[in-house]
C-alpha positions in Angstrom: -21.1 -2.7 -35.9 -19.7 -4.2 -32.5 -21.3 -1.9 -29.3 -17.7 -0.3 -27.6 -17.5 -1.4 -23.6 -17.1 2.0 -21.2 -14.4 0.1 -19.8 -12.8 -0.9 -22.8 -8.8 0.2 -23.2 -7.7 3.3 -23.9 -7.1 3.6 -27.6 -3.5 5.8 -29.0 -5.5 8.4 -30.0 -7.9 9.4 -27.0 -6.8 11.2 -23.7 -8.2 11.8 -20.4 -8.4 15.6 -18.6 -5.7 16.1 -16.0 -9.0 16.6 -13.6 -9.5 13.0 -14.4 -6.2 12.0 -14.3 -5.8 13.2 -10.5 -9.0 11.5 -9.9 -8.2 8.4 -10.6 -4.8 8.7 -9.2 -6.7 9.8 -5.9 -8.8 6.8 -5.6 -5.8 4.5 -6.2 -4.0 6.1 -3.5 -7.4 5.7 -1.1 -8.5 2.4 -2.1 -4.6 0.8 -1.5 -4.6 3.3 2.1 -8.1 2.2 3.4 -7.1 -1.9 3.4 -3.5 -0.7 4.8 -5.3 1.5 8.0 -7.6 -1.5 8.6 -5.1 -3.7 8.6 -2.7 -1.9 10.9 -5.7 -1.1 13.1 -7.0 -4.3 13.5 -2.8 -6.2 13.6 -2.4 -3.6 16.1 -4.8 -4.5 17.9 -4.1 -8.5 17.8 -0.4 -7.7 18.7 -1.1 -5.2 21.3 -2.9 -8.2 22.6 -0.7 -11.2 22.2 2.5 -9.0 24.0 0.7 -8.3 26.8 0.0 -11.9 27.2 3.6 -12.6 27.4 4.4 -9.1 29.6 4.9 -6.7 27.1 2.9 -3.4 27.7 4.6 -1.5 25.1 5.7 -3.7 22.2 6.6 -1.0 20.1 9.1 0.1 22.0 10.3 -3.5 24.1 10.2 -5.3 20.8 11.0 -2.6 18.1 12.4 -4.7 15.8 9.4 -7.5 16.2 7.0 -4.6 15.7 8.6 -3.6 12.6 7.4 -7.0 11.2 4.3 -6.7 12.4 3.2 -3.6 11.2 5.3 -4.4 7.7 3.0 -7.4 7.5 -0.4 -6.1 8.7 -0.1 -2.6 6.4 1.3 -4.8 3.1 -0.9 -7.6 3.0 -4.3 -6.1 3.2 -3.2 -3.7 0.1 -1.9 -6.5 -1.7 -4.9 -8.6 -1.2 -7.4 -5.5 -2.0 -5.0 -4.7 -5.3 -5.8 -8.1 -6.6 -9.0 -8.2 -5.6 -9.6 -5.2 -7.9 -7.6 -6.5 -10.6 -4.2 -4.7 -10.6 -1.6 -5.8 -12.3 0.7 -8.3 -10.8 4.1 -6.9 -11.2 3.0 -3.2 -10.0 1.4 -4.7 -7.0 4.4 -6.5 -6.3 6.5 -3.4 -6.6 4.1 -1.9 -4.7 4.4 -4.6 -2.0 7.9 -3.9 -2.1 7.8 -0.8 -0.6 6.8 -1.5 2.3 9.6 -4.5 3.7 12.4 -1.8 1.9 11.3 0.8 4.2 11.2 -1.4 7.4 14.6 -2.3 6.6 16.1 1.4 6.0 14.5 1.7 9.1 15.7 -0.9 10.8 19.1 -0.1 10.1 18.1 3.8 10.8 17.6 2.3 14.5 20.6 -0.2 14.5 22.7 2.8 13.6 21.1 4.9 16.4 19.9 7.7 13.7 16.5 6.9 14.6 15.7 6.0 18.4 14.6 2.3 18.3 11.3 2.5 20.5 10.4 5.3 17.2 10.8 3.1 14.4 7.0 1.3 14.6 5.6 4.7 14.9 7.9 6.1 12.2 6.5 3.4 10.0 3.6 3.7 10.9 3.5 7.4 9.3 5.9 6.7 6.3 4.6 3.9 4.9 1.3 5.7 2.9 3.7 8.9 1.5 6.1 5.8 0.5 3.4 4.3 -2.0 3.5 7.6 -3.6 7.3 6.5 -4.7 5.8 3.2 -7.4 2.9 5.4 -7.9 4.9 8.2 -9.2 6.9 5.5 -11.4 4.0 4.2 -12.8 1.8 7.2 -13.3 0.6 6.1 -16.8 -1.0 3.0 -14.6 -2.5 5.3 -11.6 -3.6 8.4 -13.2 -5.2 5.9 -16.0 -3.5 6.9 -19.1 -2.4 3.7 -19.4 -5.7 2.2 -20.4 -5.4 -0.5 -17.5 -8.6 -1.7 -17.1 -10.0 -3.2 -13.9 -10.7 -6.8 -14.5 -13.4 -7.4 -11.8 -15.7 -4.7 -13.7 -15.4 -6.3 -16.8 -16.0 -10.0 -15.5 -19.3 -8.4 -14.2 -20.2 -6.9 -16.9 
């Protein structure tokens, strides 16, 4: 009789404790936050640098809608990059990815409409964009809580 992997698939039958299901839906939330607060930390950092090479000592609020990008970009692709890393699956990554350029642009518009004070909206985002992965995550709670039996793929190439 064939030894059964620990990280093999869930079967029908077997079920996980809600204790473990928060777990793991804990450490997915982390693991996709960590890469996003590094990446905003350190494309902060860059662009903080690059606009005061061309005058700009407060981008965030001179170039609101250019900072929008930025932080869109620096917050999604670390997360993106660290959920394929560890084997997520490609379509809930990308609606994860998602996420983040839909609230930049309710956002932008927010600003553009004046509901939102332009010189906010980096900062806004800044703040919204981690509760806003709770929005797919909540979707797809089979997936993030593990009930779905989504294995990661990196553990069992190693193994």
């Amino acid at each position: 009789m064939a030894a059964v992997e620990p990280t093999a698939a869930l079967t029908a039958g077997s079920t996980i404790s809600r204790r473990k299901q928060a777990g793991h839906f804990l450490r997915h939330y982390l693991e996709m936050c960590a890469p996003m607060c590094i990446g905003f930390a350190i494309g902060d950092l860059i662009y903080f640098w690059a606009a005061a090479r061309f005058g700009y000592s407060k981008p965030f609020t001179e170039l609101p809608e250019l900072s929008v990008a930025v932080v869109t970009v620096t917050m999604t692709a670390p997360m993106v990059a660290w959920m394929l890393f560890r084997g997520m699956p490609r379509r809930e990554t990308v609606e994860m990815a998602a996420v983040m350029p839909i609230l930049a642009t309710a956002l932008l518009m927010f600003g553009w409409l004046a509901v939102v004070e332009r010189r906010e909206l980096a900062l806004l985002e800044h703040g919204l964009m981690m509760p806003a992965m709770l929005v797919p995550m909540l979707v797809r709670r089979d997936l993030y809580t593990g009930r779905s039996g989504h294995t990661n793929r990196r553990r069992q190439e190693r193994g």
